[in-house]
C-alpha positions as CSV (number, residue, x, y, z in Angstrom):
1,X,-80.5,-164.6,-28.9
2,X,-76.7,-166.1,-28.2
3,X,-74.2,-163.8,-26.8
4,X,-71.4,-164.7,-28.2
5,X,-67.5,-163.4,-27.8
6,X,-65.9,-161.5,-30.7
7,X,-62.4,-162.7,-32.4
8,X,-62.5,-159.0,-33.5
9,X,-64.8,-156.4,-33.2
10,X,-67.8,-157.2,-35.0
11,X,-66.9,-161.0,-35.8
12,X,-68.4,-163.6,-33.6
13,X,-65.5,-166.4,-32.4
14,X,-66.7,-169.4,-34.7
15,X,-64.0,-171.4,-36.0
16,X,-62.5,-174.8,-37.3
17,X,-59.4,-176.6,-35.4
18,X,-58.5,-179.4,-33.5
19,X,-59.8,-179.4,-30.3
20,X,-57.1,-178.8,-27.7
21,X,-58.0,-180.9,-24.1
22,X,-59.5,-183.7,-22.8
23,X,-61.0,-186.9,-24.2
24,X,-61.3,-185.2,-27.6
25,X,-57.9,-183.9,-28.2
26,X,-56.7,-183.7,-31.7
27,X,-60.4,-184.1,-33.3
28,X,-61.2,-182.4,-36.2
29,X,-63.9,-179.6,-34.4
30,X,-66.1,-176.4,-34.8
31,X,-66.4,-174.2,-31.9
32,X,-68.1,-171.3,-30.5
33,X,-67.2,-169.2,-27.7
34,X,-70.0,-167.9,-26.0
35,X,-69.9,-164.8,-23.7
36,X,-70.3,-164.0,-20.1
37,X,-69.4,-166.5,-16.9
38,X,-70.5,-166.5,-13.4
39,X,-66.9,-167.2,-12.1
40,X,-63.8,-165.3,-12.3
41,X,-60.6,-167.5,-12.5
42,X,-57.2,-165.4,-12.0
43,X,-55.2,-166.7,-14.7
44,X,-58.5,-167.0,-17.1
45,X,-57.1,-167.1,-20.5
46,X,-60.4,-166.2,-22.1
47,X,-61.1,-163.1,-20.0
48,X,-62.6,-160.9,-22.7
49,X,-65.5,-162.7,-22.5
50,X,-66.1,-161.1,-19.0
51,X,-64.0,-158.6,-17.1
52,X,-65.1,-155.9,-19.5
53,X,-64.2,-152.1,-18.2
54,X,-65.7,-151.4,-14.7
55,X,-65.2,-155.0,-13.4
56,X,-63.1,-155.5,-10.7
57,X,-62.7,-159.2,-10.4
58,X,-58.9,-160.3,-9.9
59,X,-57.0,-161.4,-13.2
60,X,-53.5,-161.5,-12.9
61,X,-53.5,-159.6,-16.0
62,X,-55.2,-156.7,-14.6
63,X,-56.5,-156.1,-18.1
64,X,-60.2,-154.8,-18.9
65,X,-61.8,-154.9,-21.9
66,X,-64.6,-152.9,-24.0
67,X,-67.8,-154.6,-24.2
68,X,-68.9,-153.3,-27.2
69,X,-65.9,-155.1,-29.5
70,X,-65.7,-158.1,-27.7
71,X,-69.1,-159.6,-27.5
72,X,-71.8,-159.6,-30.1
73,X,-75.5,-161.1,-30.1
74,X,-76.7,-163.2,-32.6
75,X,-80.7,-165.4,-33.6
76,X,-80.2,-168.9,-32.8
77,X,-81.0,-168.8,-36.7
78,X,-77.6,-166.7,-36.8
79,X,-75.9,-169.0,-35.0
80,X,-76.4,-171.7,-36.2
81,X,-75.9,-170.5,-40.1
82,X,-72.3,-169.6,-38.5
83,X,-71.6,-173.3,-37.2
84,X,-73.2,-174.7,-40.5
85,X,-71.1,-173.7,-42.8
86,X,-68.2,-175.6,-41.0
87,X,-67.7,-179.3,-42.0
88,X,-67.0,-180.9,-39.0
89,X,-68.8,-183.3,-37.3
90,X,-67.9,-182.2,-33.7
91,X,-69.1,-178.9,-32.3
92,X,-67.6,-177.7,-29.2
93,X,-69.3,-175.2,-27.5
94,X,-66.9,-172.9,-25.0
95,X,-67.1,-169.9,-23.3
96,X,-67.0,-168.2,-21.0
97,X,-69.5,-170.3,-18.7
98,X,-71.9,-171.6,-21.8
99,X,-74.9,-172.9,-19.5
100,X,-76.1,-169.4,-18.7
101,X,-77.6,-169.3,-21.9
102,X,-79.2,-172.7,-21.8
103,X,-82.4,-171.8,-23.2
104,X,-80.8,-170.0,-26.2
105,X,-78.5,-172.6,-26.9
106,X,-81.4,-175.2,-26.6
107,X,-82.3,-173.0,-29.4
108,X,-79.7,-173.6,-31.3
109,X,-78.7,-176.8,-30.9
110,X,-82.1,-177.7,-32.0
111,X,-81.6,-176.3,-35.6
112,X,-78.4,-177.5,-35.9
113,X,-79.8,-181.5,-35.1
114,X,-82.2,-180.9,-37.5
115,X,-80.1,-179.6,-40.3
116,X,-77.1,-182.4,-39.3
117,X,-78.4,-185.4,-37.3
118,X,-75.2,-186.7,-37.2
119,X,-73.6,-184.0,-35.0
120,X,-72.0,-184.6,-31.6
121,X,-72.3,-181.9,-29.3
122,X,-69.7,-180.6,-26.5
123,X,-70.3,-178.0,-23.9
124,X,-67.4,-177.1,-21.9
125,X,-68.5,-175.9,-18.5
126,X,-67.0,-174.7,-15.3
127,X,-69.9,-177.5,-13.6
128,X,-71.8,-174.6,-11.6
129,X,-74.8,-174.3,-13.6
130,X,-77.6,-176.8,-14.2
131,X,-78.3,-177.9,-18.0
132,X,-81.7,-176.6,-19.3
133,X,-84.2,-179.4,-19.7
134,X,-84.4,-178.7,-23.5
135,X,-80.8,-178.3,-23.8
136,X,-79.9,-181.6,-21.9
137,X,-81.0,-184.3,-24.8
138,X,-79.6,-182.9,-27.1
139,X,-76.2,-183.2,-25.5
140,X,-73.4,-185.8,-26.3
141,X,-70.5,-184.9,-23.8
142,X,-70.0,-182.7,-21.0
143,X,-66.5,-181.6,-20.5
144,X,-66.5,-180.2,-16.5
145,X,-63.7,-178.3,-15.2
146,X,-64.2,-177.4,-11.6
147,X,-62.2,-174.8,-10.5
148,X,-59.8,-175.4,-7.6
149,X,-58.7,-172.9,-4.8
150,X,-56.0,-171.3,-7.1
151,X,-58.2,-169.9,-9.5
152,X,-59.5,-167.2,-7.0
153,X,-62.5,-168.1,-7.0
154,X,-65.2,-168.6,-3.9
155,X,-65.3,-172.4,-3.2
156,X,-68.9,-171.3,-2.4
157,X,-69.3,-170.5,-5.5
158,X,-66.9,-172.5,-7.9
159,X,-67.7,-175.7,-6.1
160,X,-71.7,-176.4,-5.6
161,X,-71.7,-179.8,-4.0
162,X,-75.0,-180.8,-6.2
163,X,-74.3,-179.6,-9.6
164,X,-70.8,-181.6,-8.5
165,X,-72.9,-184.8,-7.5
166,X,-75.2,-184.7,-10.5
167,X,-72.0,-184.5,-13.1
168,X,-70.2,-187.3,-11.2
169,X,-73.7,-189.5,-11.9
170,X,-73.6,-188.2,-15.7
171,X,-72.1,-190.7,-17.8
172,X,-71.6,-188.0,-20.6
173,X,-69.1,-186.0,-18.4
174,X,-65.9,-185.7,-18.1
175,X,-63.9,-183.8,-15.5
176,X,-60.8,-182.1,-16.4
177,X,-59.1,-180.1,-13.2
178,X,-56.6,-177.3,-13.8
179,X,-53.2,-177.8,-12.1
180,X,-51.2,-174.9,-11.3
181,X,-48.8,-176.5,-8.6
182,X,-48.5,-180.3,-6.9
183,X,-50.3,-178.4,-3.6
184,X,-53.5,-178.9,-6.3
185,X,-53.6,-182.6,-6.1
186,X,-55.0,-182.8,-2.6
187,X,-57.7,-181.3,-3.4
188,X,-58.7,-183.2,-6.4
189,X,-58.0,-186.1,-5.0
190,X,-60.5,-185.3,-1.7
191,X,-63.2,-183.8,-4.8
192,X,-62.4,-187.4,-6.1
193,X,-63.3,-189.5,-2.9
194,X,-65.9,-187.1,-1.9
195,X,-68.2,-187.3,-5.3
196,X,-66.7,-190.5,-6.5
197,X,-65.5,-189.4,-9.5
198,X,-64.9,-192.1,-12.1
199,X,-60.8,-192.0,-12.2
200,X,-61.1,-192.9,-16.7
201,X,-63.0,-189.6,-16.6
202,X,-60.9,-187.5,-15.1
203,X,-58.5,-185.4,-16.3
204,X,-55.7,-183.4,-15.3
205,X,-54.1,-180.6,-17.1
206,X,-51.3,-178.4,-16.5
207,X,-52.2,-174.5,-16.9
208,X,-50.4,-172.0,-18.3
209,X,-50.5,-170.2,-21.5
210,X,-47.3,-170.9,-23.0
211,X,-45.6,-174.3,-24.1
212,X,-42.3,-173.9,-22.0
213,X,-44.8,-173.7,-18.8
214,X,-47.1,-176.2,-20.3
215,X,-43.4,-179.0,-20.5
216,X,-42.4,-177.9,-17.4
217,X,-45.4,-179.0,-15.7
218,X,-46.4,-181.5,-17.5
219,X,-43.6,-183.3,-16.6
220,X,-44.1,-183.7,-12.9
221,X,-48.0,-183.7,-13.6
222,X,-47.9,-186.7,-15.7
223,X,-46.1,-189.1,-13.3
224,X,-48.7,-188.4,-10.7
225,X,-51.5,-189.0,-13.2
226,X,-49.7,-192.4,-13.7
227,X,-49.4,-192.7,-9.7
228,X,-53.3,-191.8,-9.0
229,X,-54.6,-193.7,-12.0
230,X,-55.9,-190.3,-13.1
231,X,-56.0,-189.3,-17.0
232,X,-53.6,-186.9,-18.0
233,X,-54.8,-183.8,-21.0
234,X,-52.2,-181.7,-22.1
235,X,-53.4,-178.3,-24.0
236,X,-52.6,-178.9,-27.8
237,X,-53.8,-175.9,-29.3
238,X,-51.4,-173.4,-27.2
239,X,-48.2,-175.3,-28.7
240,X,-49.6,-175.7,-32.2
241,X,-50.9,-172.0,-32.3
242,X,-49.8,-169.8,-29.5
243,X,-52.6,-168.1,-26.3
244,X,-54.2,-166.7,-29.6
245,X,-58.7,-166.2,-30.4
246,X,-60.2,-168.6,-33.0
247,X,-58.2,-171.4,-32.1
């Protein structure tokens, strides 16, 4: 079984757009968010997939919500009937922290090769958690956003110096940090030296969760791309549709 967040009660978030970050941005895509993730950023813009009522983890929206509407489990066979009847090419699987269901989504991805051979695979992950060895080969791109000091999290925990060394080694990965002020930098820069982090595959990206923020930092974070020889990702999908589900 998948666990997989709701858009509303009852309806699992499957959907068609154009993906909104990274190497793929403005690609024709299918995603699906999963539930559930091991971390627990502070500005999170996808927290109903994991501070539900009774969890006390910091988001700066203080907001809880109710398991029951927001996340719904599903057969792989489910699943991937879901992603199916989309026509893209390019699946994009999201969460939430995807890789904690490695075995079902090995699952999954499985039916889905064999139904469209053709079909390239994403998993967006927060870089913590190992790839199952079923799911790996079946893989096409990793896109790895390690989360900095100002997401709240534990470095401990948000930054596992393997799982960090074994991406930076993949050739399939991309990185793509979250910037929330130029204090940020440092650290990816030192995360950078430290793993030696291919500068064409990574990415910065300004956060924020409306497109006045999104300009605002973008233009200061773009010049130090330039400066660093880093790649710069803005987030297409929040000025084309607004911090909305299914999108």
């Amino acid at each position: 079984m998948l666990t997989l967040a709701t858009v509303n009660p009852g309806e699992p978030e499957v959907f068609s757009s154009l993906q909104g970050e990274g190497p793929g941005m403005g690609r024709p895509s299918v995603f699906v968010r999963l539930s559930r993730c091991n971390l627990a950023c502070r500005w999170c813009d996808t927290a109903y997939t994991w501070r539900f009522s009774g969890d006390n983890r910091p988001h700066r929206d203080d907001l809880a919500f109710t398991r029951a509407d927001n996340q719904l489990a599903l057969s792989e066979e489910e699943a991937a009937a879901l992603i199916l009847a989309h026509p893209e090419d390019r699946l994009v699987i999201t969460g939430g922290e995807p890789l904690l269901q490695g075995a079902a989504l090995a699952r999954t991805v499985a039916l889905l090769k064999d139904a469209r051979p053709a079909l390239h695979v994403e998993i967006e992950t927060n870089g913590t958690v190992a790839v199952h060895a079923a799911l790996d080969p079946l893989v096409d791109q990793f896109n790895v956003s390690p989360k900095l000091a100002h997401s709240g999290n534990d470095a401990a925990l948000a930054l596992v110096p393997e799982r960090l060394a074994a991406w930076a080694q993949d050739p399939r990965a991309w990185f793509k940090f979250v910037v929330e002020t130029p204090a940020d930098l440092a650290e990816i820069a030192a995360l950078q030296q430290r793993y030696a982090i291919a500068a064409d595959h990574l990415f910065v990206m300004p956060e924020g969760t409306a497109s006045a923020t999104l300009r605002e930092r973008s233009r200061w974070l773009a010049e130090e791309a330039l400066e660093r020889g880093w790649r710069f990702t803005d987030r297409l999908h929040i000025h084309l549709y607004g911090d909305t589900r299914g999108t």
